[in-house]
VOTISE-482155 format. One record per residue: residue in one letter; x, y, z of N, C-alpha, C in turn. Coordinates in steps of 0.2 Angstrom, whole numbers, plus 5000, padded with zeros to 4 digits. Each point is the difference from the previous one (the first is absolute). Layout:
<marbas>
MARBA:residu:n_u:n_v:n_w:ca_u:ca_v:ca_w:c_u:c_v:c_w
MARBA:A:X:Y:Z:X:Y:Z:X:Y:Z
...
</marbas>
This chain:
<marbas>
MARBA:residu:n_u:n_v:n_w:ca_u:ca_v:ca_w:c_u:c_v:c_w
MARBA:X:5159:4884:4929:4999:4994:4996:4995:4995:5004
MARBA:X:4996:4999:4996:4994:4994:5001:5000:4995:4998
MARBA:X:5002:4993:5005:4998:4993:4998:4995:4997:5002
MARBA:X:4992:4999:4998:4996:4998:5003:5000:4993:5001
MARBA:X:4996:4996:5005:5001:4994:5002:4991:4998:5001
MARBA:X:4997:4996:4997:4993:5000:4996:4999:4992:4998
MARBA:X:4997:5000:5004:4996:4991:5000:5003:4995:4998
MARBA:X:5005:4999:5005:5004:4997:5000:4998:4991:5000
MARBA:X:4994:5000:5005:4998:4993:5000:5003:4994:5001
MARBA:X:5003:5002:5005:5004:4995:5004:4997:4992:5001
MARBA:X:5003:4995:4999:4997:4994:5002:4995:4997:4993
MARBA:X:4999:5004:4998:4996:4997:4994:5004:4997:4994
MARBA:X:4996:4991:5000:5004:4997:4995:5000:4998:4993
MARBA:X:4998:5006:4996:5000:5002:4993:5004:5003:4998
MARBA:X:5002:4998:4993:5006:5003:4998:5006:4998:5003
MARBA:X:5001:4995:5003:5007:4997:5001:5001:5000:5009
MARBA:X:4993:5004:5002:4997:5001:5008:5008:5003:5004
MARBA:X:5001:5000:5005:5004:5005:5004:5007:4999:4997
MARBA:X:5004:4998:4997:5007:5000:4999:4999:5005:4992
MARBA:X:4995:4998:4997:5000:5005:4994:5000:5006:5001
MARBA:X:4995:5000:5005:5000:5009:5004:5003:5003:5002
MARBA:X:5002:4995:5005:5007:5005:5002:5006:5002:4996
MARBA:X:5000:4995:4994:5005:5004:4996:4999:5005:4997
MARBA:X:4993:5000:4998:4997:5007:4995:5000:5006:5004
MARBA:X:5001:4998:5007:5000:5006:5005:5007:5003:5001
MARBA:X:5003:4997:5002:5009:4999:4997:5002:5003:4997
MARBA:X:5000:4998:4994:5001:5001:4993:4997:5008:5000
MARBA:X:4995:5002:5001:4999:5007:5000:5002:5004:5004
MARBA:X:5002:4997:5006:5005:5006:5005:5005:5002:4995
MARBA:X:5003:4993:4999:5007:5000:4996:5000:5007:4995
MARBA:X:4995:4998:4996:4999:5005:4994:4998:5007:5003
MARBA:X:4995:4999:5005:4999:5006:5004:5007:5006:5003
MARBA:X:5002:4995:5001:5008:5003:5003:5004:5003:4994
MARBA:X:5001:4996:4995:5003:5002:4994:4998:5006:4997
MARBA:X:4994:4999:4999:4995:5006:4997:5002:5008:5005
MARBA:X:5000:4998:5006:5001:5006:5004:5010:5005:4999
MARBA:X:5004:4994:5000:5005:5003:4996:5001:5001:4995
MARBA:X:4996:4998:4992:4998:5003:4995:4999:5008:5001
MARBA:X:4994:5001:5004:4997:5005:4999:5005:5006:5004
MARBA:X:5004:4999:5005:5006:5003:5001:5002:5001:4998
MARBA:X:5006:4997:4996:5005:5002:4994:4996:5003:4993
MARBA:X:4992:5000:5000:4997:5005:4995:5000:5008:5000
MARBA:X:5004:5001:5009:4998:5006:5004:4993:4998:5003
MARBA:X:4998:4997:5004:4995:5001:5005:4999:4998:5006
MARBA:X:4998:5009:5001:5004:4999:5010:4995:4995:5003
MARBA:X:5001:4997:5003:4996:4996:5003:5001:4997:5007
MARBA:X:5000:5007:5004:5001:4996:5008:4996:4995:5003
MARBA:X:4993:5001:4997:4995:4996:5004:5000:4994:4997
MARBA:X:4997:4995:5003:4996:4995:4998:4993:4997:5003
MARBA:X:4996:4998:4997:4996:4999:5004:4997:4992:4997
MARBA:X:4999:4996:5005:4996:4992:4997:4993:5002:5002
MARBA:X:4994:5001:4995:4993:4998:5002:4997:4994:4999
MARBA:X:4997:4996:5005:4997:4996:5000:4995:4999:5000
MARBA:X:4995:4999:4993:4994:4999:4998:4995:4995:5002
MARBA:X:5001:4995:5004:4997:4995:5001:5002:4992:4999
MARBA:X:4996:4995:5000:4998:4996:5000:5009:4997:5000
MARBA:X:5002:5002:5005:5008:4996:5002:5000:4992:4998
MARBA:X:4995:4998:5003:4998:4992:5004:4995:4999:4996
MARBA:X:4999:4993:4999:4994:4997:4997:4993:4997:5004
MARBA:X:5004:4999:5007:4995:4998:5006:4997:4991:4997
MARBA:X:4998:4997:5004:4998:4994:4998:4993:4998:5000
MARBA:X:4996:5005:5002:4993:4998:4998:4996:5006:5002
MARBA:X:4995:4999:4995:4994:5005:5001:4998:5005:4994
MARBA:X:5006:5000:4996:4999:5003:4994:4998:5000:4994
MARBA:X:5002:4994:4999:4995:4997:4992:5000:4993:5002
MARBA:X:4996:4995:4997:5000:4993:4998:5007:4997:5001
MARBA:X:5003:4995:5000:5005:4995:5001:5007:5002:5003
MARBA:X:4998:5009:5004:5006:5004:4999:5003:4994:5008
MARBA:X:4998:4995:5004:5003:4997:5006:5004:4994:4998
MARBA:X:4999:4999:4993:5004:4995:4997:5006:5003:4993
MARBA:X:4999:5005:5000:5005:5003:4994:5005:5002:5006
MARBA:X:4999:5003:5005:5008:5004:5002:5005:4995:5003
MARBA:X:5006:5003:5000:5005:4994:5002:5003:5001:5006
MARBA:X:4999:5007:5002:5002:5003:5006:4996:4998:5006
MARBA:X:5000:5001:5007:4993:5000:5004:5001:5008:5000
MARBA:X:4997:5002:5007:4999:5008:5001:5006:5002:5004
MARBA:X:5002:4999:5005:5008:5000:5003:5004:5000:4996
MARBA:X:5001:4995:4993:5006:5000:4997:4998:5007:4994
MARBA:X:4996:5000:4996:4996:5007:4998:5003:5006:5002
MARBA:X:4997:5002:5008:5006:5006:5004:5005:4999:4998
MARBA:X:5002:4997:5003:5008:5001:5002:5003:5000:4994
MARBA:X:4998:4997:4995:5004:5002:4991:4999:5007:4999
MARBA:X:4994:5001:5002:4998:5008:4998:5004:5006:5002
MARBA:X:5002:4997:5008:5003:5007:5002:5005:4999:4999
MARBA:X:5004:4993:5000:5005:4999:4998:5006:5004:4992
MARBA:X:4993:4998:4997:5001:5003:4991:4999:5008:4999
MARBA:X:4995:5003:5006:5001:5007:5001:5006:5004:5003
MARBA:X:5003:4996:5005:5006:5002:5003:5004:4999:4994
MARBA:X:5002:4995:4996:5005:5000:4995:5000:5007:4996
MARBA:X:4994:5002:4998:5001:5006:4996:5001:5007:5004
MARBA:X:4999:5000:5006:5002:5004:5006:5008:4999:4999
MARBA:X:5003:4994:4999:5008:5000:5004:5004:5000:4992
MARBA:X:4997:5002:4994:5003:5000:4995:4999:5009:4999
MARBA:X:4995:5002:5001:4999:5008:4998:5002:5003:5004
MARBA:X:5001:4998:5008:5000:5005:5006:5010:5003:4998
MARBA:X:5004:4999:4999:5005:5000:4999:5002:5004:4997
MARBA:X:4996:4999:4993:5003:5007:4993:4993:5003:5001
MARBA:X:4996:5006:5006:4996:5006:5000:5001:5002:5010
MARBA:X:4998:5008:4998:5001:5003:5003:4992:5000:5007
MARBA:X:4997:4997:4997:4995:4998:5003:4995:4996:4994
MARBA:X:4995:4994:5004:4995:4997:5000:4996:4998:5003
MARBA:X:4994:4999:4994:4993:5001:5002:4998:4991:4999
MARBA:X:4996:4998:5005:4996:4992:4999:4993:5000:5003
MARBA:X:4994:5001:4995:4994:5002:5004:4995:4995:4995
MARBA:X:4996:4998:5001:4994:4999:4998:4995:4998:4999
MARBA:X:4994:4997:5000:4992:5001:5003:4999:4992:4998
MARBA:X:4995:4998:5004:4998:4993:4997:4996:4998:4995
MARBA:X:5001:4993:4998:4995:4998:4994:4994:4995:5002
MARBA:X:4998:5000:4997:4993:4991:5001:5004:4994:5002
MARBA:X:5006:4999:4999:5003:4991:5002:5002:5002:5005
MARBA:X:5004:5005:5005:5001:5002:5004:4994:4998:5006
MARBA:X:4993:5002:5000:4995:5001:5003:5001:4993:5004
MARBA:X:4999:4998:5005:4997:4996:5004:4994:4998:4999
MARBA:X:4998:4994:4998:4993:4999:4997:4999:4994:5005
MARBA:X:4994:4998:4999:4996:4995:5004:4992:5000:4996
MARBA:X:5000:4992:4997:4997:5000:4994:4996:5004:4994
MARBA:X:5006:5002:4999:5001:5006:4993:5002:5005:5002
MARBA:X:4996:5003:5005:5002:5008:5002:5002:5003:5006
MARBA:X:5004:5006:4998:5004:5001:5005:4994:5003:5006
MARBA:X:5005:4999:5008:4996:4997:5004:5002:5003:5006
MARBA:X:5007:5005:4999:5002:5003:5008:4999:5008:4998
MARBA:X:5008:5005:4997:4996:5005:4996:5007:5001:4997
MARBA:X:4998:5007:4996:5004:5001:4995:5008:5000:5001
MARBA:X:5003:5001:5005:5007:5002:5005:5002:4992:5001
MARBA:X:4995:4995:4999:5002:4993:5003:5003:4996:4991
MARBA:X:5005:5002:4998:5003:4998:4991:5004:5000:5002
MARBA:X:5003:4994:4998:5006:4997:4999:5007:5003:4994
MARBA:X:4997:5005:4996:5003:5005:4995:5004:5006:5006
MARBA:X:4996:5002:5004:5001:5002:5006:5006:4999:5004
MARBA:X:4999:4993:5002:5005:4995:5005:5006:5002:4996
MARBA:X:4999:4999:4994:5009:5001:4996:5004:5005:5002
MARBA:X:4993:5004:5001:5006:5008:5002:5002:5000:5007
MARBA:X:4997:4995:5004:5003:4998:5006:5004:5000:5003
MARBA:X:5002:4994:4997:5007:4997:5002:5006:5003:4997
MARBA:X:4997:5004:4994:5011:5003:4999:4999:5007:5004
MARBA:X:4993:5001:5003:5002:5007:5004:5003:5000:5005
MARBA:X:4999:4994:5003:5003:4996:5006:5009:5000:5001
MARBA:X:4998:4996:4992:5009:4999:5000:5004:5007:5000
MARBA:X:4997:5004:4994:5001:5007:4999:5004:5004:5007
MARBA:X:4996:4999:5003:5000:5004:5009:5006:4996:5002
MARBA:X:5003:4995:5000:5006:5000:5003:5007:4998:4997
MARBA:X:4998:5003:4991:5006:5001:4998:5004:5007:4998
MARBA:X:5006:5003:5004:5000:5005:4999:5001:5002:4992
MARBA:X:5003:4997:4996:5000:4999:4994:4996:5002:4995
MARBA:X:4992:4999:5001:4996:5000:4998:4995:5006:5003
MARBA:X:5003:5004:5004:4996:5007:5003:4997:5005:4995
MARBA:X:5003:4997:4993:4997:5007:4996:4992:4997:4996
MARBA:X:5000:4993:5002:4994:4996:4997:4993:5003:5005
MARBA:X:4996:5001:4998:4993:4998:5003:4995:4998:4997
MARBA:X:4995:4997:5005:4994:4995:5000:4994:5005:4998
MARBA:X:4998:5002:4995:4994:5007:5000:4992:4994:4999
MARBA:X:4997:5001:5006:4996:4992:5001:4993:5007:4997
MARBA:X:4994:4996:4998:4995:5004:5000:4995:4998:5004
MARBA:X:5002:5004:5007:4997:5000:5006:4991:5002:5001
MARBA:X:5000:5003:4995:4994:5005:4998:4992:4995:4996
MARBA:X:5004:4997:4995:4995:4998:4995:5005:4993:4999
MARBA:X:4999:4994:5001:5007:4994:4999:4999:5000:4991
MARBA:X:4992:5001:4998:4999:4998:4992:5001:5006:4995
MARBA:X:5002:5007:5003:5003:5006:4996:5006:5003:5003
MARBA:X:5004:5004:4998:5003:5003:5004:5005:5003:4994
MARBA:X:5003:5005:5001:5004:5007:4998:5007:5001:5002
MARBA:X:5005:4999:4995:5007:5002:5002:5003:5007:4996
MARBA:X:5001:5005:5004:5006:5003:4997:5007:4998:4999
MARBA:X:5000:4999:4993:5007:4999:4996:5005:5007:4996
MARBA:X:5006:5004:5004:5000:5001:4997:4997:5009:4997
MARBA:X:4995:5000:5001:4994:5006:5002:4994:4996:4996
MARBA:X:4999:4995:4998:4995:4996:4995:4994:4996:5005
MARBA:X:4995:5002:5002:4996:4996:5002:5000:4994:4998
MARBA:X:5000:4993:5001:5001:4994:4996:4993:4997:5005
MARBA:X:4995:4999:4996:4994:4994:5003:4999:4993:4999
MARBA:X:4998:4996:5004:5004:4993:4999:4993:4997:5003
MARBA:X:4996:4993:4997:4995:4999:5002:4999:4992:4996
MARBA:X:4997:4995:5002:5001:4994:4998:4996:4999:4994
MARBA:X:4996:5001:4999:4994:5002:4996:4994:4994:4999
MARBA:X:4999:4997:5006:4993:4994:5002:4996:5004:5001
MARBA:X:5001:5007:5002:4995:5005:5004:4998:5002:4993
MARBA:X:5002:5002:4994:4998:5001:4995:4991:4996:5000
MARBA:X:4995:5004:4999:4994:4997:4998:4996:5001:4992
MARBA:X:5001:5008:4997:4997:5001:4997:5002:5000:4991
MARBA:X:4999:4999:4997:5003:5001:4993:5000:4992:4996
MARBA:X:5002:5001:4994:5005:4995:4997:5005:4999:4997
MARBA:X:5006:4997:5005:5007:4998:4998:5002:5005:5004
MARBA:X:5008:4996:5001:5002:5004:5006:4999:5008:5001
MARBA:X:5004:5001:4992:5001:5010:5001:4994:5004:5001
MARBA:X:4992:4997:4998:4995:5005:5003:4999:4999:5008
MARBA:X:5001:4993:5000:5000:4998:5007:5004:5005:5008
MARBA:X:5007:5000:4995:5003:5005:5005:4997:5008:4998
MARBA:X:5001:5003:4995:4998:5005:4998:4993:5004:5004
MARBA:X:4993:4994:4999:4995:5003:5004:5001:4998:5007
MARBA:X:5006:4997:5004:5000:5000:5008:5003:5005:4999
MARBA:X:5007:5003:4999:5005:5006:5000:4994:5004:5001
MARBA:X:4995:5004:4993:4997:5004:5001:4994:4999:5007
MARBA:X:4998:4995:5002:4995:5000:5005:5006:5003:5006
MARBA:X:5005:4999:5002:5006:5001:5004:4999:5007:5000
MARBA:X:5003:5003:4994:4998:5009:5000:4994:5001:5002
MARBA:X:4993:5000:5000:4995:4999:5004:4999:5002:5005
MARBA:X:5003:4993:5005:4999:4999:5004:5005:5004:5005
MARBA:X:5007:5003:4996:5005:5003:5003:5005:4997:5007
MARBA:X:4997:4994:4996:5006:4995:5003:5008:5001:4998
MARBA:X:5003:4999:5004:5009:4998:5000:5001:5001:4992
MARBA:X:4998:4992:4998:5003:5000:4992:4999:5005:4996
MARBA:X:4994:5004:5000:4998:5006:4995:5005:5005:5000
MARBA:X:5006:5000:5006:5004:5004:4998:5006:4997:4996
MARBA:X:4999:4995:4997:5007:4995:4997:5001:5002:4995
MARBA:X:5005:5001:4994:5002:5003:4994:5000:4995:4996
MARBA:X:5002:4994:5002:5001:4993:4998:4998:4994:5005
MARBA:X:4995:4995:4995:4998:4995:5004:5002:4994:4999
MARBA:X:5003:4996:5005:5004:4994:4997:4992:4992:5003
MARBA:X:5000:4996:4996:4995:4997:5002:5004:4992:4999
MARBA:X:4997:4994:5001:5001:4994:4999:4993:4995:4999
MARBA:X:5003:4996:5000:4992:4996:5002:4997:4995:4992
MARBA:X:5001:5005:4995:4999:4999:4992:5003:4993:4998
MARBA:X:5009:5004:5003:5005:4995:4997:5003:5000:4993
MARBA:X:4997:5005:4997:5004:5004:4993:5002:5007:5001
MARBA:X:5006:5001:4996:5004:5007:4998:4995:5004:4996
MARBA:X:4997:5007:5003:4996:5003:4999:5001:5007:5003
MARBA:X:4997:5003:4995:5004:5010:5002:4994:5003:4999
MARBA:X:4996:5006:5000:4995:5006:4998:5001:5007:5002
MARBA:X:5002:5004:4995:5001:5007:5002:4993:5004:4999
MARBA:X:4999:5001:5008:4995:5006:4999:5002:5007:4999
MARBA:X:5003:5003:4995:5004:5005:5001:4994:5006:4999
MARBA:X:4993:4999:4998:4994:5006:5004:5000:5002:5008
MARBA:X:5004:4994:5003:5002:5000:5007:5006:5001:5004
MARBA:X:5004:4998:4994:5008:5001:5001:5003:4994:5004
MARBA:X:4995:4995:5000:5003:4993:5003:5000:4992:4997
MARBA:X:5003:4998:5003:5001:4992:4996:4998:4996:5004
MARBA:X:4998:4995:4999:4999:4991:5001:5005:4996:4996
MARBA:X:5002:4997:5006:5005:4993:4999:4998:4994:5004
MARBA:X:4999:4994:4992:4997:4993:5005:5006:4996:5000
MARBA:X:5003:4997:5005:5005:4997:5002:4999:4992:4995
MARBA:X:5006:4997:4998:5000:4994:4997:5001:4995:5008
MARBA:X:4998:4993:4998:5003:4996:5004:5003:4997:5004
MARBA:X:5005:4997:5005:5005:4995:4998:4997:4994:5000
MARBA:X:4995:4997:5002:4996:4993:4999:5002:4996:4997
MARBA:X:4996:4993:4999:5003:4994:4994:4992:5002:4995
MARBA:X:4996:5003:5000:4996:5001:4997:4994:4998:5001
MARBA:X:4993:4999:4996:4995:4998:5003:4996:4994:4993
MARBA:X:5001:4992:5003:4999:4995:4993:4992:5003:4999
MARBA:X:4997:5000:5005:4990:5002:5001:5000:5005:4994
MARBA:X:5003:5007:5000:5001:5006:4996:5001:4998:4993
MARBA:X:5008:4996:5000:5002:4999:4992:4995:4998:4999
MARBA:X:4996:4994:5001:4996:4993:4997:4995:5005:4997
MARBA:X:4999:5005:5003:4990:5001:5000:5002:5006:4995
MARBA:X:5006:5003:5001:5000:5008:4995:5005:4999:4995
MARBA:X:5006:4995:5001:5006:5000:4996:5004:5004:5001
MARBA:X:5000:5003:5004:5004:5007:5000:5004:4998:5008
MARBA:X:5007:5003:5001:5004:5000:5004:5003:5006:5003
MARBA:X:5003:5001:5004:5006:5007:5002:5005:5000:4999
MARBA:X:5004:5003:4998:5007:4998:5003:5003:5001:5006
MARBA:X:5004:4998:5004:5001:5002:5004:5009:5006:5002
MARBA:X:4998:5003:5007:5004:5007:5000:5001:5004:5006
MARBA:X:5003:5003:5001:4998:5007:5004:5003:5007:4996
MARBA:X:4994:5005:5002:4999:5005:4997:5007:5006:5004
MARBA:X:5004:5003:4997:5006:5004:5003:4995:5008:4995
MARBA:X:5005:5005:5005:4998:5006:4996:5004:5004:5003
MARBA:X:5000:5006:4999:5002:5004:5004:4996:5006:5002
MARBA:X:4998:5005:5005:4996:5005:4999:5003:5007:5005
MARBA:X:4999:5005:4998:5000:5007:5003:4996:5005:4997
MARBA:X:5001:5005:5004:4996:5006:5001:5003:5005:4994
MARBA:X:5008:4998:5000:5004:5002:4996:4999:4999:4991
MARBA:X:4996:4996:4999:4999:4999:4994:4994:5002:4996
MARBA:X:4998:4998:4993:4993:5006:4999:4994:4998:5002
MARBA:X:4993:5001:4998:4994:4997:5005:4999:4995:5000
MARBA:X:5002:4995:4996:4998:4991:5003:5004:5001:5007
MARBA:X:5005:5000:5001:5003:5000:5008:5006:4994:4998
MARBA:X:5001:4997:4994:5005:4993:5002:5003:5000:4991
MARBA:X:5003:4994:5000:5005:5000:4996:5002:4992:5001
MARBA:X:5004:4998:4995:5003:4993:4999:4997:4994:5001
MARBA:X:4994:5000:4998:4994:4992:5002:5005:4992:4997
MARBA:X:5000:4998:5004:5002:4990:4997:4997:4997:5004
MARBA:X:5001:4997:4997:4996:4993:5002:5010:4994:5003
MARBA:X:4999:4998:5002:5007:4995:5003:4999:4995:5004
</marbas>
């Protein structure tokens, strides 16, 4: 069972700014939890769980767009610590009902260390990072939580690959995206540049992305794989509505996946 945790954007004060968020984040565990004993009582073994973390946890307080040092409500210390904070919660609500999990994920653009606009130390120095930090920490000295691990992606901070299950699952922020228009070619022609290049991801079955901020799916079934764009939990973006009218809703993406199933590899997509 997969609850993703995807641009979160901590401290940013749109949409009701941090108290809204946190509830939207809540609220989704909540339903996330529910969801996962749903799918129990439907018949579905499900010992695993796994939370990936797709980026942009933090909002950071400068360097990213125009007026971002006067919209957030957070500073950057209080930012962290809500973060790993609100990552431990869903650690200390799923750890309980599975026979093991999984918490790993790669960093985003807000994440980066910047110093006037651009990041400035290296790709390992992300705050997305940091999150998996501290509950590794905590992890290690609680006997309780010995069947939890920290799957960090030591290799590549801005790609990285989990087996789930027998399922490759690829996981990537998607600001490294360069080529295309809109999101789906976007990721579409990196994934393929990845096979290429015979990188990590290239062996992923499914790719989980963020960054977009809308609910978003593409079955490459000439390849036998899928793309998934993670939805938000943000207060949204007023620059974006004003100029396109358009909006997200906000969410986290749940699923299920195994090897045991037909060739897409997963089963039971919501949104919660």
């Amino acid at each position: 069972f997969i609850h993703a945790a995807s641009d979160w954007q901590l401290g940013k004060g749109e949409g009701g700014g941090t108290p809204a968020t946190i509830d939207r984040i809540e609220t989704s565990l909540r339903n996330g939890y529910g969801r996962l004993l749903e799918l129990r009582n439907m018949g579905r073994n499900l010992p695993q769980i796994a939370v990936p973390c797709l980026g942009d946890l933090v909002e950071q307080c400068n360097g990213h767009y125009d007026q971002q040092t006067f919209t957030t409500d957070l500073n950057m210390r209080e930012q962290r610590r809500l973060g790993w904070r609100l990552l431990l919660k869903h650690i200390l609500v799923y750890a309980p009902v599975c026979d093991s999990m999984i918490v790993t994920g790669i960093g985003g653009n807000h994440g980066e260390a910047r110093k006037d606009g651009k990041s400035f130390t290296n790709f390992h120095d992300n705050d997305d990072l940091l999150m998996l930090d501290a509950p590794s920490d905590i992890i290690s000295a609680r006997k309780e939580l010995s069947h939890v691990s920290i799957d960090m992606p030591d290799e590549d901070p801005l790609a990285h690959v989990v087996e789930l299950s027998g399922v490759k699952v690829g996981l990537a922020h998607g600001h490294q995206f360069r080529r295309g228009t809109g999101a789906e070619q976007k990721a579409k022609n990196w994934w393929e540049g990845q096979a290429l290049g015979f990188t990590p991801v290239a062996k992923a079955k499914i790719l989980l992305t963020g960054h977009f901020h809308s609910s978003m799916k593409a079955e490459y079934s000439k390849y036998g794989r899928t793309w998934f764009q993670m939805p938000a939990q943000d207060g949204g973006s007023y620059w974006f509505e004003s100029g396109s009218g358009l909006s997200s809703p906000a969410g986290a993406h749940t699923m299920t996946v195994s090897s045991a199933f037909d060739w897409r590899g997963y089963k039971d997509e919501q949104i919660v």
